[in-house]
C-alpha positions as CSV (number, residue, x, y, z in Angstrom):
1,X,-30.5,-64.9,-2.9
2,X,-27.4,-63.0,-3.3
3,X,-24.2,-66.1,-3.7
4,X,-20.8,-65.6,-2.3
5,X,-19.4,-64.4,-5.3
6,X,-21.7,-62.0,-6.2
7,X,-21.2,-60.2,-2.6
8,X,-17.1,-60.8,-3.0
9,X,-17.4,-59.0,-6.4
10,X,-19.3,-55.9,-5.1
11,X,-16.8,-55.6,-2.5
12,X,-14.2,-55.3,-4.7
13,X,-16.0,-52.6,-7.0
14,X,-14.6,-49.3,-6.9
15,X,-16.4,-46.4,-5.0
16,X,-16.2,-42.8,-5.3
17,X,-17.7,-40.0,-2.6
18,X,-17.3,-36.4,-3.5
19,X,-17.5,-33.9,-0.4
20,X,-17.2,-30.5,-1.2
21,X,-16.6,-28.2,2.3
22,X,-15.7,-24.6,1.5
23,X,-13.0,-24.2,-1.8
24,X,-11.7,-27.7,-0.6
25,X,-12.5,-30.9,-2.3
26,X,-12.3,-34.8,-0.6
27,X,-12.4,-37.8,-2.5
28,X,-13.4,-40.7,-0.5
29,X,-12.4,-44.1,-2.3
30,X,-13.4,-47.5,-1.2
31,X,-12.8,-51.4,-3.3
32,X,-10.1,-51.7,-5.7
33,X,-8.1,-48.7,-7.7
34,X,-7.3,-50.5,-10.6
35,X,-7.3,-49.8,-14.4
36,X,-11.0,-50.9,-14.7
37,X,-11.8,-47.7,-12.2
38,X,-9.1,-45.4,-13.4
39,X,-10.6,-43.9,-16.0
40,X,-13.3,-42.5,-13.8
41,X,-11.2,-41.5,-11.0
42,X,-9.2,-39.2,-13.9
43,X,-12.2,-37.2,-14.8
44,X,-13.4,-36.7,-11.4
45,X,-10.2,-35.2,-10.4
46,X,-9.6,-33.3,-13.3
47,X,-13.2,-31.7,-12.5
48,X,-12.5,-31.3,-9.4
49,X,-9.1,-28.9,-10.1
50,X,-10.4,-27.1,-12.8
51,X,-13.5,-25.9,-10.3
52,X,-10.4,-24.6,-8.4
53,X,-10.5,-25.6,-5.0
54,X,-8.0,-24.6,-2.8
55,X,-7.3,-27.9,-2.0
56,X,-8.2,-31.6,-2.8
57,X,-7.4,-34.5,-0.8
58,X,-8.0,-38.2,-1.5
59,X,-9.4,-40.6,1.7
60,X,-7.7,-43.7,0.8
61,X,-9.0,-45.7,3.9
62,X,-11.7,-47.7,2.1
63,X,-9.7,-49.0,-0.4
64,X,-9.0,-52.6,-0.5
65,X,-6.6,-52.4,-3.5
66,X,-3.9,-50.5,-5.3
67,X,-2.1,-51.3,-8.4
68,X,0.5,-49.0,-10.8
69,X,-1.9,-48.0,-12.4
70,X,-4.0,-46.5,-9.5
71,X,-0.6,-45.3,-7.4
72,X,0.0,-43.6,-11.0
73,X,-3.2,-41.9,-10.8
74,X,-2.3,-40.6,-7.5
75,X,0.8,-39.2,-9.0
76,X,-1.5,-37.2,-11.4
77,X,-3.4,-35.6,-9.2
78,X,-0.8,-34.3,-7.3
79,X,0.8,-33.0,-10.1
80,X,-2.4,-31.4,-11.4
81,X,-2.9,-29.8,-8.0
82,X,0.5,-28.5,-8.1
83,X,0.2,-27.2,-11.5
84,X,-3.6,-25.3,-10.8
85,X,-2.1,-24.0,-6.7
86,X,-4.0,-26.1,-5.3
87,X,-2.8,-28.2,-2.3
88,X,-2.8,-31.8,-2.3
89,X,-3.2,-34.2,0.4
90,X,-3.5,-38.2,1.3
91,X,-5.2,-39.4,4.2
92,X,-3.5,-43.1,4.7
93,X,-4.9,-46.1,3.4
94,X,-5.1,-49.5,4.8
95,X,-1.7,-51.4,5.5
96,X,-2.0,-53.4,2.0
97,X,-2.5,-50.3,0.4
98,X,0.4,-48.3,2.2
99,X,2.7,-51.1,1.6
100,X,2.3,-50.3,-2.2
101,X,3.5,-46.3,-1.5
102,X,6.3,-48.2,0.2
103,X,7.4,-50.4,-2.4
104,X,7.8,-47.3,-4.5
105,X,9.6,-45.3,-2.4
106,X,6.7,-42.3,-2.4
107,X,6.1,-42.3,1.7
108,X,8.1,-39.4,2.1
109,X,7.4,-37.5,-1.1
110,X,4.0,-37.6,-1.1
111,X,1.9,-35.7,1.2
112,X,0.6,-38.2,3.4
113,X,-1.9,-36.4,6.3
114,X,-3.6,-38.3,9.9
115,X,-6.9,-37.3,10.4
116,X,-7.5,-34.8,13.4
117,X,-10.4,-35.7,15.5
């Protein structure tokens, strides 16, 4: 039997989906971007610039958590993307996670993109 905790903890565990569609990369991130999944996230992205794509964007709707450390990965990967030609993109997370964009005054400077259905 799985206890309470044990379920609470792999909720909050960091998850990473890579969808490749054409020259255009998506991340799909779920749990908590924290320093514990940073390191991970890095490489991944990294990977995924230097295959040049002509695009990456990063899903943000399953997470359940952003700190600095995460919001400066973000900032990263933008960068890299701008630095490669690539374009860069961020489909909205969650309220809780949006209010972090918000308390750092990126909203408007960072390309933030609705999914289309």
């Amino acid at each position: 039997m799985v206890s309470a905790d044990e379920r609470d903890g792999a909720a909050k565990r960091f998850g990473l989906q890579r969808i490749v569609s054409k020259s255009d990369h998506t991340l799909v991130l779920s749990g908590e971007l924290d320093m514990t999944a940073a390191a991970a996230l890095q490489a991944v992205i990294v990977s995924c610039v230097q295959s040049k794509p002509e695009g990456l964007t990063l899903d943000l709707r399953g997470l359940t958590f952003l700190d600095s450390t995460g919001l400066h990965l973000i900032l990263f990967a933008q960068r890299l993307c701008q630095d490669k030609g690539a374009e860069f993109a961020l489909i909205p997370g969650p309220r809780k996670v949006q209010h972090v964009f918000e308390l750092a005054a990126l909203v408007t400077r960072l390309p933030f993109r609705e999914l289309t259905k």
